[in-house]
C-alpha positions, 0 to 999 in steps of 0.5 A: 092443143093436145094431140097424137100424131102429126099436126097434118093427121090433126087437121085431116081428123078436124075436118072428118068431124066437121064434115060429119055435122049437119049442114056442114058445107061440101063441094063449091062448085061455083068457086071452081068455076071462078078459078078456072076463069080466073087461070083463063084469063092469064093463058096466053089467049086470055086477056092483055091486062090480067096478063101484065098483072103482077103482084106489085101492079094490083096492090092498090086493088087489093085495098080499095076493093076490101074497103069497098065492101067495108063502105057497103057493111057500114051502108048495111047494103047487103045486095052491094056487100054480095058484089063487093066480096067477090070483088075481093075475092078476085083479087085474091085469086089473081094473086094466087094466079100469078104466083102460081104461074111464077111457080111461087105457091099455089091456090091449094097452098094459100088454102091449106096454109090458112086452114092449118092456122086457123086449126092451129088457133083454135085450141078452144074449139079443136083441142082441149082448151076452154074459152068461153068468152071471145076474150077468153078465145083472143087469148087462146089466139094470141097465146098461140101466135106467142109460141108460134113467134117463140119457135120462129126464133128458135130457128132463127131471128126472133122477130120483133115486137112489131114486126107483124103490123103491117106498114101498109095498114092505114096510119091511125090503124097502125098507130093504134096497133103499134102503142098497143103491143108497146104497152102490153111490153110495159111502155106505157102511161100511167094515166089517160091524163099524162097522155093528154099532157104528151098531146100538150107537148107535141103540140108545143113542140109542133108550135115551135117548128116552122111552119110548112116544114118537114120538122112541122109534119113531123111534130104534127105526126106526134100528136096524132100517134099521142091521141091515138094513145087516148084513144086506145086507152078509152077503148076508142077504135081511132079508126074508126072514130076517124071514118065515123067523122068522115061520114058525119062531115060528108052528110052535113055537107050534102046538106049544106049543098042541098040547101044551097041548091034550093036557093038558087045558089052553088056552094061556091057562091056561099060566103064562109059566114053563110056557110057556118049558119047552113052548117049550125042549121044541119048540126041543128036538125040532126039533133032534133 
């Protein structure tokens, strides 16, 4: 990004410009109202629970709340989506709360951090390069993140390649985000199917372990991270191939229930061969 002056003057610069455009977003009163709210609740007469909170003993909320509003995307539930982004955000600003009340960072430091980033980012949009495409703009991102990795090593360690994906992402994710960076550093198959062959042996090497042994997980592990690679190299999100199929078992076996139902009978009453007929019936259905 070419600019004079500080990166600071950049960004104040950035956002006289935005502000100038028509529509542009202006006070939020709403959100200040939330976050006083949210700092009432940690005050020494506010409540018990928010009180106890640390950032360790909400972690939890954080993920199930942002997967939450991921179902209501997928749902196309717009009125539930609305809810479930606050939810969200609550859990943003509790943690903002509590690491502004242990004098770690602030609301306003999360803000600006963010913002400055996202300016930084967006050589294509807030500077003199082009990209016209979204491609073209994840490069622009990805190029960015490279040199902000390069000056972090100046400084100091230069952090590994995967030292940015998150361990808490879930597995499949992380899999896939893993084998993507490995590749882009040249550890990678020549072809889709030298990858099938590594899932061939994975499974041979997990055939040969004992069975309910913690070498069988393991071996097991591999072949999921060698199909993920599949995945990955067929421009298939593993993720959500997964959660596409979860959705799919969970729809095909309401119906099941339902037809069980109908005839009078409890789904555990149902024997496995008249449960295979019930679920070629439902598979049936949904392709007709």
């Amino acid at each position: 990004m070419t600019t004079t002056g500080t990166f600071e003057e950049t960004v104040a610069r950035v956002d006289a410009q935005t502000r100038e455009r028509a529509g542009a977003p202006a006070g939020h009163p709403e959100f200040d109202q939330l976050v006083r709210t949210i700092w009432r609740l940690r005050q020494s007469d506010g409540c018990p629970w928010d009180k106890a909170q640390t950032h360790r003993s909400i972690t939890k909320n954080m993920v199930e709340e942002a997967y939450e509003a991921v179902d209501a995307i997928l749902a196309d539930d717009v009125p539930h989506l609305r809810e479930e982004l606050g939810d969200v955000l609550e859990q943003v600003l509790l943690h903002a709360q509590i690491a502004s009340d242990d004098g770690e960072f602030t609301l306003d430091d999360v803000c600006r951090e963010l913002n400055e980033k996202l300016v930084r980012r967006h050589p294509h949009v807030f500077g003199d390069e082009v990209a016209t495409t979204a491609d073209g703009a994840l490069d622009a991102w990805d190029e960015v993140k490279r040199q902000e990795r390069e000056a972090h090593g100046e400084a100091g360690e230069e952090p590994g390649l995967l030292d940015s994906v998150p361990i808490s992402l879930p597995a499949l994710m992380q899999a896939q985000k893993i084998s993507k960076r490995a590749a882009k550093a040249g550890f990678e198959w020549d072809t889709v199917a030298d990858i099938w062959d590594k899932v061939a042996e994975e499974r041979a090497e997990f055939e040969r372990e004992e069975r309910g042994s913690e070498a069988a997980a393991e071996e097991f592990g591999d072949i999921l991270f060698a199909l993920v690679n599949v995945a990955r190299r067929e421009d298939i999100d593993a993720e959500e191939a997964l959660a596409a199929s979860n959705r799919k078992f969970r729809r095909r076996w309401a119906a099941i229930e339902q037809a069980a139902r109908e005839e009078g009978l409890a789904v555990e009453e149902v024997s496995t061969e008249e449960l295979n007929v019930l679920w070629d019936r439902v598979k049936a259905d949904e392709r007709g």
